[in-house]
C-alpha positions, 0 to 999 in steps of 0.5 A: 140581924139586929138586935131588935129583930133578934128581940122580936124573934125571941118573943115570937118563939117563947110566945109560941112556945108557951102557948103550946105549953098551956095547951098540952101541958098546962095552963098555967104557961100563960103566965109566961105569955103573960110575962113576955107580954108586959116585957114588951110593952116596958120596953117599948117605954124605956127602950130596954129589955134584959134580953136586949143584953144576951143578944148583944152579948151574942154579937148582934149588932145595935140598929142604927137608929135612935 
C-alpha cells in the first residue's frame, strides 16, 4: 500500500466514523467531517497533508509518480 491509498482509507474510516458519531452520540461530530473534508481538498492543492507524515513514518512507501 502507498501512501496515498493509506491517505484515502484513512479519511474513508474517520469520515465513517464521524458520521456514526454525529448520529449516535453528537451532532457536533461533523465538524470533524467537516475538518477532513477541507484536509483533503488543501491537500489536493499542496500535495501535502499531515497524515501524509505518520504513514510514512508507518513504512508506507511514496507513490512513484509526480
Amino acid at each position: 500500500m502507498t501512501v496515498n491509498e493509506g491517505l484515502r482509507l484513512m479519511a474513508g474510516v474517520f469520515t465513517l466514523i464521524s458520521i456514526l458519531l454525529a448520529h449516535y452520540v453528537s451532532p457536533l461530530w461533523l465538524f470533524f467531517t467537516g475538518f477532513i473534508a477541507l484536509n483533503l481538498i488543501q491537500s489536493a492543492f499542496t500535495k501535502w497533508c499531515p497524515a501524509m507524515v505518520i504513514l510514512k513514518k508507518m513504512g508506507l512507501k511514496e507513490d512513484g509518480r509526480v
